[in-house]
C-alpha positions as CSV (number, residue, x, y, z in Angstrom):
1,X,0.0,0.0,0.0
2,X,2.5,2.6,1.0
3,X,4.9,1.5,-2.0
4,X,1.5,1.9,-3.8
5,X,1.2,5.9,-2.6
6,X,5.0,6.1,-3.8
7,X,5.7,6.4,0.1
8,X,9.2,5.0,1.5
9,X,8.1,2.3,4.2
10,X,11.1,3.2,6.8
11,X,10.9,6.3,6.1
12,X,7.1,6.1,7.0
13,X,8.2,3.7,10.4
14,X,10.6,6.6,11.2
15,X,7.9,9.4,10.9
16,X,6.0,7.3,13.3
17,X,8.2,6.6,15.6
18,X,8.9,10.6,16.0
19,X,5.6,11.2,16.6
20,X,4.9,8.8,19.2
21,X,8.1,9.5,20.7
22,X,7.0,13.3,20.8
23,X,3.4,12.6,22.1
24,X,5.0,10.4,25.2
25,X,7.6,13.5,25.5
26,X,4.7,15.7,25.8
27,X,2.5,13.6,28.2
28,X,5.5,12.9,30.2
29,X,6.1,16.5,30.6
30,X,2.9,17.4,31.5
31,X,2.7,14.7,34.1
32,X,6.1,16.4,36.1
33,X,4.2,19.3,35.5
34,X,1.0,18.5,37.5
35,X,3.5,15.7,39.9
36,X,5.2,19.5,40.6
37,X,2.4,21.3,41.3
38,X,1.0,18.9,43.2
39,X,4.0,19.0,45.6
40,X,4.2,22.5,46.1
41,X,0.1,22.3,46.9
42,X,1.3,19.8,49.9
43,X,4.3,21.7,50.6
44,X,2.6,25.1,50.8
45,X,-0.5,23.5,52.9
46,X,1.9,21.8,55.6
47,X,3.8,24.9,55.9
48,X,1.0,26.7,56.4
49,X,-1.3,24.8,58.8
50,X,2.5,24.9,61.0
51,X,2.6,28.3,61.0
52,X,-1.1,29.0,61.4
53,X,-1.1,26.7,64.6
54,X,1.8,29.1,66.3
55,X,-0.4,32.3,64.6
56,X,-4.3,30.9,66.6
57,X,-2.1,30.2,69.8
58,X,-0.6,33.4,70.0
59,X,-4.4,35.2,69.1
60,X,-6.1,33.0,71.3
61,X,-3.5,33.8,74.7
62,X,-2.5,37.0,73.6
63,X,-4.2,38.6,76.9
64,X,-3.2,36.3,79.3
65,X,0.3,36.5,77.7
66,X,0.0,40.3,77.9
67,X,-1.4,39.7,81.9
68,X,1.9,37.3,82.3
69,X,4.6,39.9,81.1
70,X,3.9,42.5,83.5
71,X,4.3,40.2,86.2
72,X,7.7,38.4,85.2
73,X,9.9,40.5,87.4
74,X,7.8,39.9,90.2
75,X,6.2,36.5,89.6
76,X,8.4,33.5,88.4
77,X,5.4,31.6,87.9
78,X,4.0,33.8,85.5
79,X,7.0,33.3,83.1
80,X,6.6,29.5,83.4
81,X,2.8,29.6,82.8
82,X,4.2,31.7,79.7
83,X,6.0,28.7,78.6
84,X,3.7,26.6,78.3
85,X,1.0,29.0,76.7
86,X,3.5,29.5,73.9
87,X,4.2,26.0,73.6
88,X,1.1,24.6,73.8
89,X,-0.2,24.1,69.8
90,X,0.3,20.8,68.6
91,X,3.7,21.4,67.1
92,X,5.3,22.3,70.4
93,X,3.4,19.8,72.3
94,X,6.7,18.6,74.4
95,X,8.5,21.7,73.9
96,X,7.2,23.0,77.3
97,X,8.5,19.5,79.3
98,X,11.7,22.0,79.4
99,X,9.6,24.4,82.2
100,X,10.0,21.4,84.4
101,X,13.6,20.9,84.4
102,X,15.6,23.6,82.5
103,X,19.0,22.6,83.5
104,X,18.1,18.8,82.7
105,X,20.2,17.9,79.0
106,X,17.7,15.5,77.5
107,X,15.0,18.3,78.3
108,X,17.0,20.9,77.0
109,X,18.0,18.7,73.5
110,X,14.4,18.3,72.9
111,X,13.9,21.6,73.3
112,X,16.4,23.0,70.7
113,X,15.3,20.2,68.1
114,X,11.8,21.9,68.4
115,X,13.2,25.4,68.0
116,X,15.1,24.1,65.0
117,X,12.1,22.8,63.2
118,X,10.8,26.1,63.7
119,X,13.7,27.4,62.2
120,X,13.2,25.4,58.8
121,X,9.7,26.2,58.7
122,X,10.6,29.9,58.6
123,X,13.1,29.1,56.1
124,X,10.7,27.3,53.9
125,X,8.6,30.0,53.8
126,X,10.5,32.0,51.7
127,X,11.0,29.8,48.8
128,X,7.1,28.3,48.7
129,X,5.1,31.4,49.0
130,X,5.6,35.0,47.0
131,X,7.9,37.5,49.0
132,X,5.5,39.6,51.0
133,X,3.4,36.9,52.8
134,X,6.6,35.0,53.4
135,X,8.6,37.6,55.1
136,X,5.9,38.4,57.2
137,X,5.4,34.6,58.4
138,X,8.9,34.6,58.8
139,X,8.8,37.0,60.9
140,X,6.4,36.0,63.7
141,X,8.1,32.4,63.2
142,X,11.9,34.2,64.2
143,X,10.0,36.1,67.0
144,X,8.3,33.3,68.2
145,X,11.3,31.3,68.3
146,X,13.3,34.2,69.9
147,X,10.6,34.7,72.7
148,X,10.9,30.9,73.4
149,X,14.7,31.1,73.5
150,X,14.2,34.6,76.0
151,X,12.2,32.6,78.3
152,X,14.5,29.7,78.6
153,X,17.2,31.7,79.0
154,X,15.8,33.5,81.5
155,X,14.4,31.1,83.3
156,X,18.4,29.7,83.7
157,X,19.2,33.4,85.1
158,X,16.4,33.0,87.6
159,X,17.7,29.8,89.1
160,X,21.3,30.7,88.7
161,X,20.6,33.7,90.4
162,X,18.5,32.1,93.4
163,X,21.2,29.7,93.9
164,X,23.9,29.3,96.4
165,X,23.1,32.5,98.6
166,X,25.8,32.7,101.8
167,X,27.1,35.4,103.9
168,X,30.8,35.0,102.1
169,X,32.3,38.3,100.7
170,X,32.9,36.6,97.1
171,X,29.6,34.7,97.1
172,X,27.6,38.0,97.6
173,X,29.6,39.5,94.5
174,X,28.9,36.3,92.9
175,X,25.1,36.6,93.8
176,X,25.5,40.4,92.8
177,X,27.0,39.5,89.5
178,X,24.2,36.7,88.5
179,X,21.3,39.5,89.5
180,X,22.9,41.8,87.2
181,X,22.7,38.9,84.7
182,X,18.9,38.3,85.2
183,X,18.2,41.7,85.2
184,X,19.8,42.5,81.5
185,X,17.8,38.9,80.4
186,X,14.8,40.5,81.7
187,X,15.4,43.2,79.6
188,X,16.3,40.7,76.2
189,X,12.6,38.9,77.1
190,X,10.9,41.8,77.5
191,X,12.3,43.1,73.6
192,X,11.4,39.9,72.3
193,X,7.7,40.5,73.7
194,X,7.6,43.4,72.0
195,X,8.7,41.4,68.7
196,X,6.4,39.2,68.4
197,X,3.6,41.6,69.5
198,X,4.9,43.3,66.7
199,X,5.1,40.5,64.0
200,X,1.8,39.4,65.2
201,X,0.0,43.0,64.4
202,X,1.6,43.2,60.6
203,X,0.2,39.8,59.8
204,X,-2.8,40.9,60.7
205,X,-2.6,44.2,59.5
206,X,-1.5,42.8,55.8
207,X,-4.0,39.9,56.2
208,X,-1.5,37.6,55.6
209,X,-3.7,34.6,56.9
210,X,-6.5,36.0,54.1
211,X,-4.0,36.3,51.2
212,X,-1.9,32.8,51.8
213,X,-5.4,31.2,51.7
214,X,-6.0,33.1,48.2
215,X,-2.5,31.1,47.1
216,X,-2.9,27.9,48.5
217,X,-6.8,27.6,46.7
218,X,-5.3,29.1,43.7
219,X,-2.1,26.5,43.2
């Protein structure tokens, strides 16, 4: 037949070939395509239902919080109770086991793995979501983490600073010296109150919530 229509027979097999090879190329790209999308629809929805977690927990204790700061210098308890506000969405759930032993080092590990996987989900952030919304999540994600690190660390000057009291000349220095030290913590925690209170009010003012939302459905 094709020697018939004056048609070369391999070059008619090659033509073919070509042309199915093309149509698989094309299907095949489209599949990474939609595979790719796909991934940064999961990617952008994990990130996000993390980061919205540490955003409802802050709205939902931001008063009591607010009650707790301004009694830190007077009230150890209220610092603790802090803690565990802050700590208490799902993705921190045994970040606050470190209230009941700060000094303890399997405590304290499990605490800095918890601030590090807070760390990456800032860091993630900034390559799934457009430039804007993701350096304002950023943000409150660095200023939660720093108010978490604030607390611990003053926690640590509390009981440092409660510790060992004696009559001795050099002890009172000492005692003297680690007061000093709680004092200028105080001062670091109560900055990175302000930070997050901070962070917190330009997501909201920029509706970043409203407009990652808008992405995610979008994708």
């Amino acid at each position: 037949m094709l020697e018939f229509l004056g048609i070369n027979k391999e070059f008619f097999i090659s033509c073919i070939a070509i042309i199915v090879s093309s149509i698989s190329l094309i299907l095949t790209r489209q599949q990474i395509k939609l595979s790719n999308k796909q991934n940064l629809f999961d990617r952008r929805l994990k990130n996000y239902m993390f980061c919205r977690s540490l955003i409802n927990n802050y709205r939902l204790n931001r008063g009591k919080i607010k009650q707790n700061k301004t009694n830190i210098a007077v009230n150890y308890y209220s610092i603790i109770e802090n803690m565990i506000i802050l700590c208490g969405c799902r993705v921190l759930d045994d970040a606050c086991l470190i209230v009941s032993g700060p000094t303890n080092l399997d405590l304290e590990k499990k605490f800095g793995e918890n601030m590090e996987n807070l760390k990456l989900v800032g860091m993630e952030t900034t390559f799934i979501f457009p430039k804007q919304e993701s350096d304002l999540l950023k943000y409150f994600i660095d200023a939660y983490i720093e108010l978490l690190l604030q607390i611990y660390k003053y926690m640590l000057s509390v009981l440092k600073s409660c510790h060992g009291i004696t009559n001795d000349d050099l002890n009172i220095l000492t005692q003297y010296l680690r007061i000093e030290d709680r004092n200028r913590q105080l001062c670091f925690l109560l900055k990175a109150y302000e930070n997050l209170e901070k962070a917190y009010v330009e997501l909201e003012k920029n509706k970043v919530e409203e407009e990652i939302e808008k992405i995610i459905k979008l994708n």
